[in-house]
C-alpha positions as CSV (number, residue, x, y, z in Angstrom):
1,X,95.3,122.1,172.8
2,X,92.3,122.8,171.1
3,X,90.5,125.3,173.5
4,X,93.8,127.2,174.2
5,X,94.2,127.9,169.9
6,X,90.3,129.2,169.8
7,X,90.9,131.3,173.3
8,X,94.3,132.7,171.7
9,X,93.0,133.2,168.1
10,X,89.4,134.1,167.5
11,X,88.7,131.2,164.9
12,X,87.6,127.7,164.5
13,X,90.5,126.3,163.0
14,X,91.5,123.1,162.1
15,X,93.6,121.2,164.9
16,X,97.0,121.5,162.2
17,X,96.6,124.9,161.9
18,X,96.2,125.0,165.9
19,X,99.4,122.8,166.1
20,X,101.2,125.2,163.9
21,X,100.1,128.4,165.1
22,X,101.5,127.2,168.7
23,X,104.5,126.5,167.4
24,X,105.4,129.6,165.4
25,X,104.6,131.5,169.1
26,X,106.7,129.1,170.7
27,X,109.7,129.9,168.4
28,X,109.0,133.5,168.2
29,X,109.5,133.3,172.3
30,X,112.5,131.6,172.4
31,X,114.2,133.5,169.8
32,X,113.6,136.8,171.5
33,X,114.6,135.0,174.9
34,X,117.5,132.9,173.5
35,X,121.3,134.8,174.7
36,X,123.1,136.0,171.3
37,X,125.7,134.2,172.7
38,X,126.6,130.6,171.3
39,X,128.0,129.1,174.7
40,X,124.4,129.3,175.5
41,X,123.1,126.7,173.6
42,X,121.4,124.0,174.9
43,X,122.8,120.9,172.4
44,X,119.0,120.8,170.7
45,X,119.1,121.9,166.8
46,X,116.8,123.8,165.5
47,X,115.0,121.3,163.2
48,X,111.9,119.4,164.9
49,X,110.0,116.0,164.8
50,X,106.5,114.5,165.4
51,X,106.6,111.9,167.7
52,X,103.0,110.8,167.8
53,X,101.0,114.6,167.9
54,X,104.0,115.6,170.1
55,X,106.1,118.4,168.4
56,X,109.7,117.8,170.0
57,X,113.1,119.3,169.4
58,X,115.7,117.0,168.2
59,X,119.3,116.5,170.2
60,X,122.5,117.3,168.4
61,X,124.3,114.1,167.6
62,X,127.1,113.1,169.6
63,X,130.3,114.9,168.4
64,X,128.1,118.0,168.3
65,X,127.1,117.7,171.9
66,X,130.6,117.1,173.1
67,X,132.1,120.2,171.3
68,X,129.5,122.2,173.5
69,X,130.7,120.5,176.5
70,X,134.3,121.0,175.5
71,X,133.1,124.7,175.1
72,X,131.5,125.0,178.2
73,X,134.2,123.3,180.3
74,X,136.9,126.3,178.7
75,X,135.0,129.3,179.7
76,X,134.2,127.8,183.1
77,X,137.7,127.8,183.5
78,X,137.9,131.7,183.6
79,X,136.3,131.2,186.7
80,X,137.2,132.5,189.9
81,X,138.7,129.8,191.8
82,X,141.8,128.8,193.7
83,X,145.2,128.3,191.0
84,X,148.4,127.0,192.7
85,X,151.3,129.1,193.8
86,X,154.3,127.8,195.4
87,X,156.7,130.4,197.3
88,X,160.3,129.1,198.1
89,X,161.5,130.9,200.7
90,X,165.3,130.0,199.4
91,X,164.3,132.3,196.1
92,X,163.3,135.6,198.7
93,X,166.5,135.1,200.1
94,X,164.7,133.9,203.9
95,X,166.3,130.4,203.4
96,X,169.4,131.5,205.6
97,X,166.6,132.5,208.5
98,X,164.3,129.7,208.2
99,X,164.8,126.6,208.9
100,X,161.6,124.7,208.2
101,X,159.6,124.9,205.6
102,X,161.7,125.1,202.7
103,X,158.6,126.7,200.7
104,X,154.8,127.3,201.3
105,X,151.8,126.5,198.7
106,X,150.2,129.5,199.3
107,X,148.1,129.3,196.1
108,X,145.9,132.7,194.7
109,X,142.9,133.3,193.4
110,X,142.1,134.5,189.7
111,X,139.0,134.0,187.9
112,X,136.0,136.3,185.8
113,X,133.5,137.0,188.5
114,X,130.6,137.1,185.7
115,X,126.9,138.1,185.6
116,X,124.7,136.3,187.0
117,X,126.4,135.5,189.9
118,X,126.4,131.4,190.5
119,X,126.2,129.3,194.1
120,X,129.3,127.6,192.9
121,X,131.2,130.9,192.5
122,X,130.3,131.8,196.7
123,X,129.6,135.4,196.4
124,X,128.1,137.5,199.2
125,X,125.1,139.3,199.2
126,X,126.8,142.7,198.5
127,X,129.2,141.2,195.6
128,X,125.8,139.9,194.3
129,X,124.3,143.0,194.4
130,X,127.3,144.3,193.0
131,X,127.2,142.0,189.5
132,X,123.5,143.2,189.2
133,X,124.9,147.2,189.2
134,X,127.7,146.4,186.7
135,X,125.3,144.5,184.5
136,X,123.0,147.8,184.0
137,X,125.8,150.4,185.0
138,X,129.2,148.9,183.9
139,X,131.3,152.1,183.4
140,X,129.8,153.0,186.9
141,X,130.1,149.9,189.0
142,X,132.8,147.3,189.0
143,X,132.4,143.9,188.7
144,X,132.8,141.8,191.8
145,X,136.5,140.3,192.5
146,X,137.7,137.5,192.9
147,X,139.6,136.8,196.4
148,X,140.8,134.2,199.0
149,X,137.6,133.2,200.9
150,X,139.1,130.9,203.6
151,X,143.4,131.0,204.9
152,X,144.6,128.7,206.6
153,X,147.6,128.8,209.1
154,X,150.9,127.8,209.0
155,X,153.8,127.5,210.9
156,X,156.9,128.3,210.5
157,X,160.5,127.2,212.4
158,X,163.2,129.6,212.2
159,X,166.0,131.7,213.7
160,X,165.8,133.9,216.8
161,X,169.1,134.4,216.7
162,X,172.3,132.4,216.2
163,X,171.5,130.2,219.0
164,X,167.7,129.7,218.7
165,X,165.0,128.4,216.7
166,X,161.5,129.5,217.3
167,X,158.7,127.9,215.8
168,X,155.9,130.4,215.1
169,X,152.0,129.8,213.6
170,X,151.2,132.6,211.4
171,X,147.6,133.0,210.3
172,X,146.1,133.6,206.9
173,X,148.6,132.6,205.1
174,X,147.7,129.8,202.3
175,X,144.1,130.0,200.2
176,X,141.6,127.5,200.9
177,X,139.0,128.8,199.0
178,X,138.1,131.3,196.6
179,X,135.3,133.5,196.1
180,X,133.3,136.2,194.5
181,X,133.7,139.9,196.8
């Protein structure tokens, strides 16, 4: 610790004003780096502790830590991801024409798409892309939506005509998965 204080100032201080000096650059970085925003906090308060010569941050307590989770869960919630949606097909008026199912979970997708882009929110290449444009040019670019990923079929049994009852697969019809597009 010693040699990197007299490389990065030009004097022979003493190994506390090292310590100190380190530390003030430290902070300086991490409060130019550190988001505006307070769902990015990290549960560590701002005071710190020696732990034998080792400067270290100290973690929230409990309660503080568990709002931020509480937090965190919430806005991941706005999410894209799959939210259920049940069609009957008695309410259309198709109940008299099919016979079997009464109704279909076909489910939807709604959800933020947000910057940056996460592997748990499956976005292609180009919807990537697409969340970088509408960071830097957002009344340009639109952000990224959120759509069915994956259908899956189903089938369906229902009248011909008076006499007979076809049973027929349709495809894409309920949401697997969701995703970022």
């Amino acid at each position: 610790m010693r040699d990197i204080c007299r490389v990065n100032s030009n004097s022979d201080g003493s190994f506390e004003e090292c310590k100190t000096m380190l530390l003030r650059q430290r902070r300086s970085l991490l409060d130019e780096n550190s988001p505006t925003d307070e769902s990015a906090d990290d549960g560590y308060d701002d005071t710190w502790e020696d732990n034998g010569g080792r400067m270290r941050r100290r973690l929230r307590s409990r309660n503080q830590r568990s709002d931020l989770t509480l937090e965190a869960m919430r806005r991941t919630n706005n999410y894209c991801q799959k939210k259920p949606l049940y069609i009957s097909f008695h309410a259309l008026g198709w109940g008299k024409w099919i016979v079997a199912p009464e109704g279909v979970n076909a489910d939807f997708c709604d959800g933020q798409c947000p910057f940056p882009l996460t592997s748990t929110l499956t976005a292609s290449n180009h919807a990537v892309l697409q969340s970088v444009s509408n960071h830097y040019y957002p009344n340009q670019v639109k952000a990224p939506c959120c759509v069915p990923q994956k259908l899956s079929k189903m089938s369906i049994l229902y009248h011909e005509t008076e006499k007979i009852v076809t049973m027929r697969s349709y495809n894409d019809m309920m949401v697997e998965t969701c995703g970022c597009r």
